[in-house]
C-alpha positions as CSV (number, residue, x, y, z in Angstrom):
1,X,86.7,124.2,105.8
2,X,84.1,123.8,103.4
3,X,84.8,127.0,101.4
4,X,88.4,125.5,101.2
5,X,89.0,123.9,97.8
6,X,90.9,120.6,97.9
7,X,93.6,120.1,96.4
8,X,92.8,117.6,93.1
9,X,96.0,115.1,93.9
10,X,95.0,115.0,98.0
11,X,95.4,110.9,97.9
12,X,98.5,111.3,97.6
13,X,99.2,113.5,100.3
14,X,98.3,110.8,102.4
15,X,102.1,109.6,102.4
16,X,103.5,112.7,104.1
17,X,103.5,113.2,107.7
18,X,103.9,116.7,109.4
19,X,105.3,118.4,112.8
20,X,103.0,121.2,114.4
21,X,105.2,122.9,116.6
22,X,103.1,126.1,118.6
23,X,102.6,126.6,122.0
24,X,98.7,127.8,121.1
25,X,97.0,125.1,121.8
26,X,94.1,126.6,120.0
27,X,96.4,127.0,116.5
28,X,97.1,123.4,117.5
29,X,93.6,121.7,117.1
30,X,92.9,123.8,114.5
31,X,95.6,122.5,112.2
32,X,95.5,118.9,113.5
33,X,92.1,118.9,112.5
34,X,92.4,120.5,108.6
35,X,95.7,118.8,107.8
36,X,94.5,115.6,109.5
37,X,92.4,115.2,106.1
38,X,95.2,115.6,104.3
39,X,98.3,113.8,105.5
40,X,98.8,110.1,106.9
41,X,100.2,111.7,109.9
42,X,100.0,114.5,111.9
43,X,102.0,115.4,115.0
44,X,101.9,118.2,117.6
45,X,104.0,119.7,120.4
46,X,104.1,122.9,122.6
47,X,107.8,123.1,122.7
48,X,111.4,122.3,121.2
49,X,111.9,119.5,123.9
50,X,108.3,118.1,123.1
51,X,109.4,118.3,119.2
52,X,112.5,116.8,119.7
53,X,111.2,113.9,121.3
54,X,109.0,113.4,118.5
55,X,111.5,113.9,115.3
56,X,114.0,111.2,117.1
57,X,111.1,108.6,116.8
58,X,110.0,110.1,113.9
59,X,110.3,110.9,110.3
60,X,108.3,114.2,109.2
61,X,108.2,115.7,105.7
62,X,107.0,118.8,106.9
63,X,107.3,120.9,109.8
64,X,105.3,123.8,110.7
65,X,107.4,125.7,113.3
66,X,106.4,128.5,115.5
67,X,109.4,131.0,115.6
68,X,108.4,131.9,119.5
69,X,108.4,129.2,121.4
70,X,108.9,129.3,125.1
71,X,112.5,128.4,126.3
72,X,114.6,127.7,123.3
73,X,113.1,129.7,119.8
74,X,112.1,127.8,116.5
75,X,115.0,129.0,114.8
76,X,117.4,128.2,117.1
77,X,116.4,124.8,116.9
78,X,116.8,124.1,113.4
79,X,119.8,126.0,113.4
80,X,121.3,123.6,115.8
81,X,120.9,120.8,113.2
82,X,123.6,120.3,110.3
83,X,122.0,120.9,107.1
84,X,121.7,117.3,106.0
85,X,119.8,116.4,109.7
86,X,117.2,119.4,108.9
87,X,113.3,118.2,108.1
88,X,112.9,118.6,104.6
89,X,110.6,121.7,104.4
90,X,109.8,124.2,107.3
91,X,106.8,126.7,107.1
92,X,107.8,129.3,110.2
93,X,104.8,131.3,111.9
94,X,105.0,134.2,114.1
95,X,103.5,136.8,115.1
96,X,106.6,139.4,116.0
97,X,107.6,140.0,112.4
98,X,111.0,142.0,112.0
99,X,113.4,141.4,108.7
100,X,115.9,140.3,110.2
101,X,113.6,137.2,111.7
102,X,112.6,136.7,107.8
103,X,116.3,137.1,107.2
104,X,117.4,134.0,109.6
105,X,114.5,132.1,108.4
106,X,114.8,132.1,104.6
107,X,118.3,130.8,105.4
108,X,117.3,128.1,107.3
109,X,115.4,127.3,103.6
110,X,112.3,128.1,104.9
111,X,109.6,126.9,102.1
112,X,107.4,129.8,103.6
113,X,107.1,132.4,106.2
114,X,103.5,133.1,107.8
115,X,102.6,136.0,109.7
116,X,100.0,135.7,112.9
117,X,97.1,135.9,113.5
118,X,96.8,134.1,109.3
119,X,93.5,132.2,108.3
120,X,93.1,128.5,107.8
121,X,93.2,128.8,104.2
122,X,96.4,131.0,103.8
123,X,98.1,128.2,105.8
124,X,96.6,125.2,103.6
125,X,97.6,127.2,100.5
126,X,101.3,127.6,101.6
127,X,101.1,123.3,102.9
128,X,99.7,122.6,99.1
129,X,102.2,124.6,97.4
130,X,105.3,122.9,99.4
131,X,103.8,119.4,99.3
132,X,103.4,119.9,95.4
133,X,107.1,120.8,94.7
134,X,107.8,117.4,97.0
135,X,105.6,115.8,94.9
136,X,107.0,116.6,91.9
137,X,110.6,115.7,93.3
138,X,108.6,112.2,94.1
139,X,108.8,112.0,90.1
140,X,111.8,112.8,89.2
141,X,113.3,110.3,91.5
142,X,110.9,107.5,90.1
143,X,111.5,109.0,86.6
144,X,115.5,108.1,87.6
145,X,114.8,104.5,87.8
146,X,113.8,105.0,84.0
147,X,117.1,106.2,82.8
148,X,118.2,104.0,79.6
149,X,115.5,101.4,80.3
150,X,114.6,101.9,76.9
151,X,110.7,102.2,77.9
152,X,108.3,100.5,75.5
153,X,104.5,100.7,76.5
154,X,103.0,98.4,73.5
155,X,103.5,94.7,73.9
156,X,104.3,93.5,70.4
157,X,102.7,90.3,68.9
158,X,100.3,88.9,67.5
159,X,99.9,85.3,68.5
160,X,97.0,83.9,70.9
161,X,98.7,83.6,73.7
162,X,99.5,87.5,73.2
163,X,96.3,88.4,72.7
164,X,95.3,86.7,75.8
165,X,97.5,88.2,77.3
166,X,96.5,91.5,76.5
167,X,93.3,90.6,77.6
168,X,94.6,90.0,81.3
169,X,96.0,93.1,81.4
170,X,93.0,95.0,80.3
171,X,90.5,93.1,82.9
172,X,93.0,93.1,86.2
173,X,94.4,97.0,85.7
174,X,91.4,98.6,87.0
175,X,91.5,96.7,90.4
176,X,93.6,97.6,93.5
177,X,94.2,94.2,94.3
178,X,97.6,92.8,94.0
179,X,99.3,90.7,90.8
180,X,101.6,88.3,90.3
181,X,103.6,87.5,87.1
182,X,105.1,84.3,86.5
183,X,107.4,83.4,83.5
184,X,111.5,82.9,82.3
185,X,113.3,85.2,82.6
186,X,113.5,87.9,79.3
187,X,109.5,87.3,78.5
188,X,109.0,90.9,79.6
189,X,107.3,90.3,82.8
190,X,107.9,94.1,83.3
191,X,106.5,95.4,80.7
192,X,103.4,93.8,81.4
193,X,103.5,95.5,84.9
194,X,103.9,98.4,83.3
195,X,100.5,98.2,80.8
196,X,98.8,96.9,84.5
197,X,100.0,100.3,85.2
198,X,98.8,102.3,82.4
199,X,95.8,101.0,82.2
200,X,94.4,101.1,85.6
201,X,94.6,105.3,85.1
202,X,96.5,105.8,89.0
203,X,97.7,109.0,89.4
204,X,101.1,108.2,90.5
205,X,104.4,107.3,89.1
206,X,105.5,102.9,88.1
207,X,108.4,102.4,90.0
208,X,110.2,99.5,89.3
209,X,112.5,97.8,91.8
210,X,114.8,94.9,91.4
211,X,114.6,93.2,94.2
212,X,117.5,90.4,93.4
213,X,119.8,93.5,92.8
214,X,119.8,95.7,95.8
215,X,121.7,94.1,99.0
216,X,119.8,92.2,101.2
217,X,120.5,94.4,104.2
218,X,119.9,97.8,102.7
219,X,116.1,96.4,101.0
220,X,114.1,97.5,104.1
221,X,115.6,100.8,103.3
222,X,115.2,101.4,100.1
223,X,111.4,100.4,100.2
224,X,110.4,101.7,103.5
225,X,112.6,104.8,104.2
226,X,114.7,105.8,107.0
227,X,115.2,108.5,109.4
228,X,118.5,110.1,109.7
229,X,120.5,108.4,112.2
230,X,119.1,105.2,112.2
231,X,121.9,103.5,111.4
232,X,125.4,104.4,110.6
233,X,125.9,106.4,107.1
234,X,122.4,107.3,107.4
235,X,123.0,110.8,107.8
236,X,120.0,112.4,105.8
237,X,116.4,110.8,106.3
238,X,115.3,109.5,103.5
239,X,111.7,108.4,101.5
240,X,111.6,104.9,100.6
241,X,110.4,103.8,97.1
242,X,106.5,103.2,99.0
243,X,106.4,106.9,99.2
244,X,108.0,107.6,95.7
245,X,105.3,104.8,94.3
246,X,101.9,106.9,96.7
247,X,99.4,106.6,94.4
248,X,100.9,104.5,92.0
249,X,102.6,101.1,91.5
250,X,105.2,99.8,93.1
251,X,106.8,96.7,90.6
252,X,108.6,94.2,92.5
253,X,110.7,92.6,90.5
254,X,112.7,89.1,91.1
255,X,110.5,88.8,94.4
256,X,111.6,85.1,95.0
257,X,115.1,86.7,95.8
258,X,113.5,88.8,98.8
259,X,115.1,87.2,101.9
260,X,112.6,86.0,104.4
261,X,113.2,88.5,107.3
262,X,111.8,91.1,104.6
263,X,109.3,89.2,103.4
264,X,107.3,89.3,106.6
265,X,107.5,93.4,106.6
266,X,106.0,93.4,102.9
267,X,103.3,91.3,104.0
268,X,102.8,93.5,106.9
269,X,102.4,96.8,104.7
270,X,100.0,95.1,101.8
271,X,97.8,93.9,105.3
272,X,98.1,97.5,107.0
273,X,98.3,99.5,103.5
274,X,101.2,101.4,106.3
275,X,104.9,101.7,106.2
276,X,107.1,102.6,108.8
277,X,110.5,103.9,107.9
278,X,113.6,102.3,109.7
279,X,114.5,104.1,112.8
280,X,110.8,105.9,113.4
281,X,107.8,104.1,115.9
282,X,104.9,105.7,114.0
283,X,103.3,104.0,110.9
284,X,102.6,106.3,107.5
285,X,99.7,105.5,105.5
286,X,100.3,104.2,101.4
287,X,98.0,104.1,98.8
288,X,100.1,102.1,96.0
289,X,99.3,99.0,94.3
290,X,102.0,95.8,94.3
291,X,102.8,94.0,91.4
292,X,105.5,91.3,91.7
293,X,107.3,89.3,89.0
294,X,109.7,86.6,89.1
295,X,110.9,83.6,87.4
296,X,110.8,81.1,89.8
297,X,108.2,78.8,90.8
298,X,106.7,80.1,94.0
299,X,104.6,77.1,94.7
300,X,107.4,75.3,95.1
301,X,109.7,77.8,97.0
302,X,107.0,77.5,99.7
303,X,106.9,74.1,99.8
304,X,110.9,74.4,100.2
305,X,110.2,77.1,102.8
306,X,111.9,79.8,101.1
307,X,108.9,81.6,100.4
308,X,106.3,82.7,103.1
309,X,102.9,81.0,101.9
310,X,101.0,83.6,103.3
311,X,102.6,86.4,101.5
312,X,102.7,84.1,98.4
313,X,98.7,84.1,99.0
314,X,98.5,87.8,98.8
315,X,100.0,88.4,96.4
316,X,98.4,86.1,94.0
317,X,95.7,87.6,94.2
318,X,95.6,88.0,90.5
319,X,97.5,86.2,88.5
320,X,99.3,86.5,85.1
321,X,101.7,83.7,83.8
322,X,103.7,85.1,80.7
323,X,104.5,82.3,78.2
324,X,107.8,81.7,76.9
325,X,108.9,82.8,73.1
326,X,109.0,79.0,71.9
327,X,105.4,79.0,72.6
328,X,104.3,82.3,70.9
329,X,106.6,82.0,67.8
330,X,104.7,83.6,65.6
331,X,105.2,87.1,67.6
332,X,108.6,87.2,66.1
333,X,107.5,88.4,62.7
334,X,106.4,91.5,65.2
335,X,109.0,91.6,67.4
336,X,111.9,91.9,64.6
337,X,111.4,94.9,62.8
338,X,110.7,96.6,66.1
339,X,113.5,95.7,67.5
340,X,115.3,96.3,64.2
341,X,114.1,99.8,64.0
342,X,114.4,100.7,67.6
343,X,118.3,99.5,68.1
344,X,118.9,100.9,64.5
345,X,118.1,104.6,66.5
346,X,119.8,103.3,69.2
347,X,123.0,102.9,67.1
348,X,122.6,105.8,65.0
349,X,122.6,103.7,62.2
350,X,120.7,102.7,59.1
351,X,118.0,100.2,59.4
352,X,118.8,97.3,57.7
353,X,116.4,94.8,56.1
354,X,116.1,91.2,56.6
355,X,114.4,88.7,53.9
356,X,111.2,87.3,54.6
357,X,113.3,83.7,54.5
358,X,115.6,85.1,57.0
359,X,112.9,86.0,59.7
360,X,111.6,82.5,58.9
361,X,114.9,81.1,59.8
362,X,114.3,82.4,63.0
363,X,111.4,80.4,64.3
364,X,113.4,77.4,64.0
365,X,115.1,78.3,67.5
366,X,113.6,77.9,70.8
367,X,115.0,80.6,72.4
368,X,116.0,80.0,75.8
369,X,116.7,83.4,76.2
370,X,112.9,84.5,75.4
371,X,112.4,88.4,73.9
372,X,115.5,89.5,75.5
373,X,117.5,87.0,73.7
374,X,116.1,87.9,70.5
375,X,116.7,91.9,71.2
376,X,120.2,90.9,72.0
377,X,120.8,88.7,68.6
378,X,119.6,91.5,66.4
379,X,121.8,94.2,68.2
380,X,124.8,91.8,67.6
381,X,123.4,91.4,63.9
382,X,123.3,95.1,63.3
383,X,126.9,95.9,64.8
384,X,128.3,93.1,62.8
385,X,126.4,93.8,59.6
386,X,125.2,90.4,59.5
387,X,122.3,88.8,59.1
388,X,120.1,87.8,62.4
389,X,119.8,84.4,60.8
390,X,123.4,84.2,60.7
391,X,123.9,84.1,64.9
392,X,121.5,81.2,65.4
393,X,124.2,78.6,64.8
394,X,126.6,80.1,67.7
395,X,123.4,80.8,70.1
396,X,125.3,78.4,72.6
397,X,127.0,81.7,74.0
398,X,123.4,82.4,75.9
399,X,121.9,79.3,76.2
400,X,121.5,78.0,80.0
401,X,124.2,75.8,81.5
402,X,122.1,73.1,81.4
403,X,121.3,73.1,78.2
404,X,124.8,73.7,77.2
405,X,125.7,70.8,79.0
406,X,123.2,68.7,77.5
407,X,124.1,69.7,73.7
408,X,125.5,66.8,71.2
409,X,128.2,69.2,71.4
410,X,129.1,68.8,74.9
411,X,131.5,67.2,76.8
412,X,131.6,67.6,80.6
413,X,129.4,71.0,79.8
414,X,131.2,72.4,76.9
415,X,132.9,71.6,73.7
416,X,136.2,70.3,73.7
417,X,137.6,72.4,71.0
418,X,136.3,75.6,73.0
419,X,139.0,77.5,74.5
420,X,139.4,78.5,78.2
421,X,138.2,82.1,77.4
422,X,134.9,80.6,75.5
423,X,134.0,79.1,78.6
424,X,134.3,81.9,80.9
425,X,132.6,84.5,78.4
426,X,129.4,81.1,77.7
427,X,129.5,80.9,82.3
428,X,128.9,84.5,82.5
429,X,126.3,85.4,80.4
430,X,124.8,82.0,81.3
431,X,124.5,83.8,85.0
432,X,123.4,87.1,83.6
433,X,120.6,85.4,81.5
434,X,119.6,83.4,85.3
435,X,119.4,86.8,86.7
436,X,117.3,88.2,84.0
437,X,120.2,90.8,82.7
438,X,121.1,92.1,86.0
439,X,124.9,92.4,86.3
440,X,125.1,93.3,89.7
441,X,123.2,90.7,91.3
442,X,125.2,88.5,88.4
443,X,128.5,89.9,89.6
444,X,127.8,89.0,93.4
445,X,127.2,85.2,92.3
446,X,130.5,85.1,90.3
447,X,132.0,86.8,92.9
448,X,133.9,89.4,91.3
449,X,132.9,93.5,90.7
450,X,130.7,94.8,88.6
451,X,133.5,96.8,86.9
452,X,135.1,93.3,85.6
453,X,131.7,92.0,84.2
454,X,131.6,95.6,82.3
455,X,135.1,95.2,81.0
456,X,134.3,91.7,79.7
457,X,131.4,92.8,78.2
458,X,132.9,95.5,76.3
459,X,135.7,93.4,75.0
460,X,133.4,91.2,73.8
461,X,131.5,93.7,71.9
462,X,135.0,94.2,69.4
463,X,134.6,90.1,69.1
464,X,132.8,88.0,67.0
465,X,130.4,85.3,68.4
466,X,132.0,83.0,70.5
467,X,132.8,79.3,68.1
């Protein structure tokens, strides 16, 4: 083994898990023992009904199959399965090599076909050269939860508190140990995840995860994994975002939205540093680092008993608390010719130029909103031609309720003179700003489809400000 070069990314093979399937016992302790240094888990059995024990309890990301097998053949097994219920990748042995056996097998999608008797390191080759294609489909699908996020690595500023900030993130990324970020919503809690991330110089992918947007009941899921079959529609197994994140970090977003029953498996996996997919008995090793966001006030959602303390414990760990714009004014004279340049791309329009009295203007507001508020008033500024100076007076439409209803312009919550439609379009992106931009936890809330909170939106985008 020792002659064997390893592969340079082997931490994060650790997250698969593998099927021997030979009736050799020998061939059996041989590759239990090299691949054992390899994967998280590592399986054998002598025949098909052994093996099929094993993949009902089990999720495996790799089998390697011998094509004779007493009773019932390799082949014929997988065969049996419909093409969503077979294991991901397959490496077939034998030793009775004909074409029309490499035939049947390459349709099965065999990733490889190995002749017997083969050496250890002909085997490990073909295991590293399928685990590296699944690794690279591990990137693509956290590279799909990156899709129009509009990605910006720098934090802008150039306040203390910024610089502080930037401070934090340069002292806690090296560490394994888990973070939490506290702040409003739209003060870019992610973002700093994100330089954690970059910093710390992990080999795997960020992968962010919202967790106030996916359905309660489907969150174990999505995290953990699942085996095909362990509960209805769950036809295909699947990785969870865990695996996806091996190696890297996993951003939990909105973590005060996590319901209780999941926040006792969490605390289980950053205890165990293990995951165990839904519908499988055995646990899978993880190597990924947790960073959690949210814009509540933990503390006090344990005291309420909303929160688990003793997951609140671990993961404050480190800590960093984001302060709101109103406190870091002077960032703006940063933030808005970024945000100018980057949405003028966006638009495919010409940059337009704001007076140094019209940025000034701007740190008169306290924005409730925070960064994202700002982003949002400039893009309205742009598409209107106006001047970002110019919204500040109508910034009701995304202030809070509460601060809405506390205005000198209220009365029972809004201005009389508003009209019904000015209330609904102020309530709804009121809830939108609570749940920090997401429309689909914002639509469950109101109550009404996702698709009606997109229609709104884009008939407000033909309007002027509401009065």
């Amino acid at each position: 083994m020792s002659a064997i070069a390893l592969p340079a990314n082997l931490s994060q093979y650790k997250a698969f898990s593998v099927l021997i399937v030979d009736d050799e016992v020998g061939i059996q302790v041989m590759l239990k023992k090299a691949l054992g240094k390899w994967f998280g888990l590592v399986d054998t059995a002598s025949s098909v009904e052994e093996a099929e024990i094993l993949k009902s309890d089990n999720y495996y990301d790799l089998m390697i199959l011998d094509i004779n097998l007493p009773g019932e053949s390799g082949v014929e097994w997988v065969t049996r399965y419909p093409q969503q219920e077979r294991p991901n990748d397959v490496i077939f042995m034998t030793g009775y090599a004909d074409i029309q056996t490499a035939i049947s097998a390459l349709r099965l999608g065999a990733t490889d076909f190995i002749l017997k008797p083969f050496s250890l390191e002909q085997m490990l080759g073909a295991v590293s050269r399928c685990l590296d294609k699944r690794l690279g489909e591990r990137w693509q699908s956290a590279l799909k939860h990156e899709v129009d996020r509009h990605v910006v690595s720098e934090i802008k500023g150039a306040s203390v508190q910024t610089a502080q900030l930037k401070s934090l993130i340069k002292q806690f990324a090296p560490s394994k140990a888990s973070i939490l970020i506290e702040g409003e919503s739209g003060t870019g809690k992610e973002l700093v995840a994100r330089g954690v991330h970059q910093q710390s110089e992990r080999s795997g992918p960020f992968v962010p995860v919202n967790c106030g947007a996916i359905a309660p009941e489907l969150l174990e899921s999505e995290l953990f994994g699942h085996a095909s079959g362990a509960f209805t529609g769950a036809k295909k197994s699947r990785e969870g975002l865990f695996r996806v994140a091996n190696a890297g970090t996993l951003f939990l977003d909105e973590i005060g939205e996590m319901p209780l029953s999941m926040q006792s498996s969490l605390l289980r996996v950053l205890e165990q540093r293990t995951i165990r997919p839904v519908g499988t008995e055995k646990e899978i090793p993880i190597d990924v680092r947790v960073v959690a966001a949210t814009n509540r006030d933990l503390e006090h959602e344990v005291k309420q008993g909303r929160f688990r303390a003793d997951l609140f414990y671990r993961l404050n760990v480190l800590r960093i608390d984001v302060q709101p714009l109103r406190e870091r004014k002077r960032d703006i004279n940063e933030l808005v010719p970024f945000f100018t340049q980057l949405l003028a791309k966006e638009l495919s329009v010409d940059e337009p130029r704001w007076t140094h009295q019209e940025v000034n203007h701007m740190h008169q507001y306290d924005w409730p909103g925070n960064i994202r508020e700002l982003k949002n008033c400039i893009e309205r500024a742009i598409l209107l031609k106006q001047s970002p100076a110019e919204q500040l007076p109508t910034q009701v439409c995304s202030m809070t309720l509460n601060q809405v209803a506390n205005s000198d312009e209220a009365a029972e919550g809004y201005p009389l003179q508003w009209e019904l439609r000015d209330v609904e379009k102020a309530h709804i992106m009121a809830v939108v700003e609570h749940h920090n931009g997401n429309k689909s936890a914002a639509s469950r809330a109101l109550g009404v489809a996702r698709k009606t909170l997109e229609r709104k939106y884009k008939e407000w985008a033909c309007e002027q400000p509401c009065p």
